[in-house]
C-alpha positions as CSV (number, residue, x, y, z in Angstrom):
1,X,0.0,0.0,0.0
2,X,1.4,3.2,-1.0
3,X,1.3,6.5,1.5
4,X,1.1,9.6,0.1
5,X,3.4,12.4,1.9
6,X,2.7,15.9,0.7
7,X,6.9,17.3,1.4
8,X,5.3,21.3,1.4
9,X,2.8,19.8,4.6
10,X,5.8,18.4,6.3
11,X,7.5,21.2,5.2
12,X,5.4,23.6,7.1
13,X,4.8,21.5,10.2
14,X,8.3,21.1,10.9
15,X,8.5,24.8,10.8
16,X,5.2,25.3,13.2
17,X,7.4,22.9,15.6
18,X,10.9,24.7,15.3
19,X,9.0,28.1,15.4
20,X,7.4,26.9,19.4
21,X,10.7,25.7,20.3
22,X,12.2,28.8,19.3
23,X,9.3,30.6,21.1
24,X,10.0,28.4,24.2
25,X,13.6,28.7,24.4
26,X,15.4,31.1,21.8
27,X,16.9,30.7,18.9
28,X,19.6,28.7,19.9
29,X,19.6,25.3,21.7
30,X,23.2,24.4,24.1
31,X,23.6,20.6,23.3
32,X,24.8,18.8,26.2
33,X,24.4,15.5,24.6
34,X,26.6,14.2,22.2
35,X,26.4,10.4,21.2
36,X,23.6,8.6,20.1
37,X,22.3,5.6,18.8
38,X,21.0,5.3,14.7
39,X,19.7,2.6,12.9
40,X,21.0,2.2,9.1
41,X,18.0,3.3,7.0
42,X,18.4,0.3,4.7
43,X,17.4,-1.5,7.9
44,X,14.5,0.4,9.5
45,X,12.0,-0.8,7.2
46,X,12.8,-4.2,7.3
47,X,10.7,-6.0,10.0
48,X,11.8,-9.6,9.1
49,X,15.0,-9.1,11.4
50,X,16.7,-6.8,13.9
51,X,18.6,-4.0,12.5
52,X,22.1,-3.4,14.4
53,X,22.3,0.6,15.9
54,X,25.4,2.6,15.3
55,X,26.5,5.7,17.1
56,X,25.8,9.1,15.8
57,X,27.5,11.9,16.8
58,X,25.4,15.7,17.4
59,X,28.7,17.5,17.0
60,X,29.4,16.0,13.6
61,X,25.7,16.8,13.1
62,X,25.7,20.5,13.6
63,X,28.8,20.8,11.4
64,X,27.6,19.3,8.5
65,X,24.1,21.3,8.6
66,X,26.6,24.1,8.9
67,X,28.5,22.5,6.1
68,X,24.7,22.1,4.3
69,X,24.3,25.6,4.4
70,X,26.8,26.7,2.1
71,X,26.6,24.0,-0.3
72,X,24.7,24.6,-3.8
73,X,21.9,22.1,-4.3
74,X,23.4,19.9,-6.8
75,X,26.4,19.3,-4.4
76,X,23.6,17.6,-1.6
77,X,22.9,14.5,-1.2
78,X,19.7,14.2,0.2
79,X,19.4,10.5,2.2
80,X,22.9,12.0,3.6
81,X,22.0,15.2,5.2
82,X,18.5,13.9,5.9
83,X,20.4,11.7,8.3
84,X,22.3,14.4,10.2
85,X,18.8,16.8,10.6
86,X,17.2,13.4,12.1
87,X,20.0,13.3,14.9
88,X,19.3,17.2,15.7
89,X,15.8,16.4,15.6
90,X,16.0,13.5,17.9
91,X,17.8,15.5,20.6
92,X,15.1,18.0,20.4
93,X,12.5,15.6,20.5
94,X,14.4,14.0,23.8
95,X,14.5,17.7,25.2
96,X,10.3,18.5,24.8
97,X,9.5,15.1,26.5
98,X,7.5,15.7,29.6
């Protein structure tokens, strides 16, 4: 069964949710964390076995969405740097939990 994901919909719901975090607590967020674990996305989607985590790394994260920033699109590579924005978003997902 195919699932249809509208990317301008995600698009602006990930901005409503970095625009209350902003609201909440500025415009820039202190890390204290640093390792974490990731599952290889050739795995995650496979539910016939157990995918193995990896560590990620939040400093390596924020440097290459700094690193993002500057490159032109056609040097991206999108399942790449979608990687490193999931690890930001994962610490700031651990941060709002209650």
């Amino acid at each position: 069964m195919a699932i249809a994901l509208e990317l301008p919909l995600l698009r602006r719901q990930l901005n409503r949710l970095l625009v209350i975090l902003e609201e909440r607590g500025g415009a820039t967020v202190q890390l204290h964390e640093e390792l974490y674990w990731v599952l290889e996305t050739s795995e995650i989607f496979c539910l016939d076995s157990v995918p193995a985590p990896s560590a990620g790394q939040l400093s390596d994260d924020v440097d290459e969405m700094t690193a993002m920033a500057s490159r032109p699109d056609d040097l991206l590579v999108p399942w790449h740097e979608l990687k490193h924005l999931i690890g930001l978003l994962e610490v700031l997902a651990r941060r709002d939990l209650p």
